[in-house]
C-alpha positions as CSV (number, residue, x, y, z in Angstrom):
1,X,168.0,-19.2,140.6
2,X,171.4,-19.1,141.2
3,X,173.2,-16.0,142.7
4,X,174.1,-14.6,139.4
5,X,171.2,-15.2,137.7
6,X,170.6,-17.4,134.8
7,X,172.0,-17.8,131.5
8,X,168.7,-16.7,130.1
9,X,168.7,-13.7,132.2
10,X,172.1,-12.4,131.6
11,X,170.8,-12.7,127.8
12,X,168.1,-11.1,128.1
13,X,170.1,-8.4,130.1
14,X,172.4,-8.2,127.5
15,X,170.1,-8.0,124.3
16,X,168.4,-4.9,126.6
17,X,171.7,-3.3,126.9
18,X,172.4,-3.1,122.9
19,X,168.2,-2.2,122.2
20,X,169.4,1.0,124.5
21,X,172.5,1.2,122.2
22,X,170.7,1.4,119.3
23,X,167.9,3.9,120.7
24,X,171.1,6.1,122.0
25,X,172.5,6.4,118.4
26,X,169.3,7.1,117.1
27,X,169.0,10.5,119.4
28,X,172.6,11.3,119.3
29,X,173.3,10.5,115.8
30,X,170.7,9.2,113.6
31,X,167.8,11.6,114.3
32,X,168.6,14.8,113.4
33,X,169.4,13.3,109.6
34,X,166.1,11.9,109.0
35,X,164.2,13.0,106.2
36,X,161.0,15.3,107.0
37,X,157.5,13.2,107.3
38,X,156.4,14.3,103.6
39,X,155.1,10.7,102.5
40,X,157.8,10.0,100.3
41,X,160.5,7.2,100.3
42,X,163.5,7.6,102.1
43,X,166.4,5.6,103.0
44,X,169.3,5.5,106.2
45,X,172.4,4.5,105.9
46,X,173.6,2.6,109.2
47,X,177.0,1.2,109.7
48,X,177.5,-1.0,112.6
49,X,180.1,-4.1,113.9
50,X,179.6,-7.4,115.0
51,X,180.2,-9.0,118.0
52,X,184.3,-8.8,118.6
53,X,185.5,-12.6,117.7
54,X,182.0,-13.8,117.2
55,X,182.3,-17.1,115.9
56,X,179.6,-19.2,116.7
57,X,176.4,-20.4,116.4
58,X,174.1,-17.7,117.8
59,X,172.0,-14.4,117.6
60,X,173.6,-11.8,116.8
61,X,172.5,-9.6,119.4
62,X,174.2,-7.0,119.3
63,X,173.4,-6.1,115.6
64,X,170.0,-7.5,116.4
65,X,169.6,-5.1,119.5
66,X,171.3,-2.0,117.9
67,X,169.2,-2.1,114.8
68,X,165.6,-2.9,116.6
69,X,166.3,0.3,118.9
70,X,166.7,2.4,116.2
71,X,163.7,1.1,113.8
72,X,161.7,0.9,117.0
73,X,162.3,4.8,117.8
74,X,162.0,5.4,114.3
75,X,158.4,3.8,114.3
76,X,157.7,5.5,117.7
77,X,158.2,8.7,115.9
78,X,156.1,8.1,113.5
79,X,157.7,6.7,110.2
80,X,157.1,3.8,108.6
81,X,159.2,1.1,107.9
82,X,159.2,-0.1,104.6
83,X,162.3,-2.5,104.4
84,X,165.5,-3.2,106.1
85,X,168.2,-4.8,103.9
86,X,171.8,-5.1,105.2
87,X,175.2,-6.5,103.6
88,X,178.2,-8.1,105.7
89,X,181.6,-7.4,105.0
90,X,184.6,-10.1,106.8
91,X,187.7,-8.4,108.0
92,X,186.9,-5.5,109.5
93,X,188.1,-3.6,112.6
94,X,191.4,-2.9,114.1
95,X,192.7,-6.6,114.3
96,X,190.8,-7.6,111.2
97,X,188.3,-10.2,113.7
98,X,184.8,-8.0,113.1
99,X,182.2,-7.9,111.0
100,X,180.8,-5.4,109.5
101,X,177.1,-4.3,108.5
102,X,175.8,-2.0,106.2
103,X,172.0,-1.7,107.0
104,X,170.0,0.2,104.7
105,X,166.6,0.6,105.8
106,X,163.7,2.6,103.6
107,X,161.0,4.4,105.7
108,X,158.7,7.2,105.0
């Protein structure tokens, strides 16, 4: 192992860092606007970015991480997951280089 650790452990660093993105936005933000436990279908609306200037070949991680975090503390407070769906949308941020997502995902 090198001093800096391997590539595989800076990745796996990494993807850790965005899960506890995601679970952070799901306190702060998401939470609070979560339909009551009543059995019934519900949906969230989540709007993230990409990657800035991600243009190759590769997990998306930071989606990837974000998203897990919050349908993980979702799950861990007892919803259910029915279905996550997302759309992608080119051009987006201040210099036009991001992507963006719209995740929709249906729980009850």
């Amino acid at each position: 192992m090198g001093l800096f650790g391997s590539r595989e452990e800076k990745l796996e660093n990494k993807a850790q860092q965005y899960r506890n993105a995601g679970l952070f936005q799901y306190n702060d933000n998401i939470k609070a606007s979560l339909a009551p436990k009543d059995g019934k279908l519900h949906v969230l609306m989540v709007n993230s970015f990409s990657k800035w200037l991600n243009q190759t070949f590769e997990c998306e991680n930071k989606y990837s991480g974000q998203i897990d975090g919050i349908v993980t503390a979702m799950q861990d407070d007892g919803y259910e997951i029915v279905d996550v769906k997302f759309n992608s949308i080119q051009g987006q941020g201040l210099t036009g280089n991001m992507e963006g997502f719209h995740t929709l995902i249906l729980y009850r």
